[in-house]
C-alpha positions in Angstrom: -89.5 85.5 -4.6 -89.1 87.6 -7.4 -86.8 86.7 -10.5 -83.3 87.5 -9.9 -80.6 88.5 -12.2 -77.5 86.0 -12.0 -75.0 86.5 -13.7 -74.4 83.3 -15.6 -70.2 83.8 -16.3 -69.7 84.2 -13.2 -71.6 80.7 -12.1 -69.5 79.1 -14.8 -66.3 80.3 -13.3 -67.8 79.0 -10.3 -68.6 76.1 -11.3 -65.4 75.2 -12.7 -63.5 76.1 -9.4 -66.2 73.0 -8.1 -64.5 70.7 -10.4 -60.9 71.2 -9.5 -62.3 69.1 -6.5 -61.2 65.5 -7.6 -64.3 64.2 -6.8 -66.7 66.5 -8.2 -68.2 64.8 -11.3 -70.6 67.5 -12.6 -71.6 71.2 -11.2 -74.0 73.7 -13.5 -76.2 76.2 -12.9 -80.2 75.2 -14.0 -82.9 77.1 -14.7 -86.3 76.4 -13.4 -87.2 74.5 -16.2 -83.5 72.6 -15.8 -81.9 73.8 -18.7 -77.9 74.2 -18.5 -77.0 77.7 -17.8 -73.8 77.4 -17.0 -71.1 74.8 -16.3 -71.2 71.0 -17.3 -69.3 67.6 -16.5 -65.5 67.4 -15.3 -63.7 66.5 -18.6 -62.8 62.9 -19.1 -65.8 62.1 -16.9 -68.0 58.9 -17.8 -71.3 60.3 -17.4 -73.5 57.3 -17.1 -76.3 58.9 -18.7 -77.3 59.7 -22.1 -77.9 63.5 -22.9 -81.6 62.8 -22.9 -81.6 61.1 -19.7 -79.2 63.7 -18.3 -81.8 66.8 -19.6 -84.5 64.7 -17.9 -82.9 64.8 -14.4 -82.2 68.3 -14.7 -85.7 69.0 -15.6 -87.1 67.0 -12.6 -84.7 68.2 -10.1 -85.4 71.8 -10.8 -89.1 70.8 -10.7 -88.4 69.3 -6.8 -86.1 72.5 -6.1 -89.6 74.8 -7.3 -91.8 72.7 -5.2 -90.0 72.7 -1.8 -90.2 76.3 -1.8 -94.0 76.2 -0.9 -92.9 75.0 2.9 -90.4 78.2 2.9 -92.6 79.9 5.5 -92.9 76.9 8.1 -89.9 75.3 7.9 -87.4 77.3 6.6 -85.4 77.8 3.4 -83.6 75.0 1.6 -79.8 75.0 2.2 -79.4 71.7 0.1 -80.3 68.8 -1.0 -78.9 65.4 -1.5 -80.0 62.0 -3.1 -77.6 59.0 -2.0 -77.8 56.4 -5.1 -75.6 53.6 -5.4 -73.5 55.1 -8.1 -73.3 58.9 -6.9 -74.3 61.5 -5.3 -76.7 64.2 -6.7 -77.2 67.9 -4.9 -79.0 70.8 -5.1 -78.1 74.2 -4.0 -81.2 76.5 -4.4 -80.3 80.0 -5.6 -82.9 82.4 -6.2 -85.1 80.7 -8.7 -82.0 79.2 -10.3 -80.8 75.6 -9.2 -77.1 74.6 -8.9 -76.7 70.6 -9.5 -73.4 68.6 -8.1 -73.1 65.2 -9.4 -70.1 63.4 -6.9 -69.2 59.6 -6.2 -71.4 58.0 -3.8 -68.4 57.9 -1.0 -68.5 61.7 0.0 -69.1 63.3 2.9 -72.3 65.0 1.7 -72.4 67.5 4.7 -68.4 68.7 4.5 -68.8 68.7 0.9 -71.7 70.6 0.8 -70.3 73.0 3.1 -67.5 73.4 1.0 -69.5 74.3 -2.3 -71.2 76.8 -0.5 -68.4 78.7 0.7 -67.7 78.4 -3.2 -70.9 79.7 -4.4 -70.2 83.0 -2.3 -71.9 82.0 0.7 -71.2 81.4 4.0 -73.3 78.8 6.0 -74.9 80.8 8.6 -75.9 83.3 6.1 -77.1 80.8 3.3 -80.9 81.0 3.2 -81.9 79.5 0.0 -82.2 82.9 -1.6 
């Protein structure tokens, strides 16, 4: 897929409507190198992680995000992802070669509250393709 042109205020405006959610943590928009386009932690939140060690996530889940698209073809485009650790809950909402990252509590529903961030990215389920 070609680059596309997003347009990076808006994702922050975006990604601040994700963190009125009381259990959203962390929402931003990554590149494909995972470098913070737009958004950041909920204020007041105890990240957990040192900036390095945060950059370094970012970096490697944009790296997965880039690598899952070689399987588009045979088994579809990736709605989301989610990793279940014992201290949260990290996601990943492909869009166009840009990556948004949620960062929730470990107790979430990851299905309704993945459904519900992508009706706040502008996207309605049946339509979201990964694209």
């Amino acid at each position: 897929m070609d680059e596309q042109i997003l347009d990076v205020k808006e994702y922050d405006k975006k990604c601040k409507e994700i963190l009125e959610d009381p259990e959203m943590l962390f929402a931003g928009l990554l590149d494909g190198e995972g470098n913070l386009l737009a958004g950041g932690y909920k204020e007041g939140t105890c990240t957990r992680l040192t900036d390095e060690q945060h950059k370094s996530i970012c970096g490697e889940l944009a790296s997965r995000v880039t690598k899952r698209k070689k399987f588009n073809s045979e088994l579809g485009h990736v709605k989301y992802s989610a990793s279940r650790r014992e201290q949260v809950v990290i996601m990943s909402f492909p869009i166009y070669d840009k990556v948004v990252m949620i960062i929730a509590p470990p107790n979430i529903n990851i299905d309704r509250y993945a459904f519900k961030i992508i009706s706040k990215l502008g996207r309605q389920w049946g339509d979201y393709d990964g694209e």
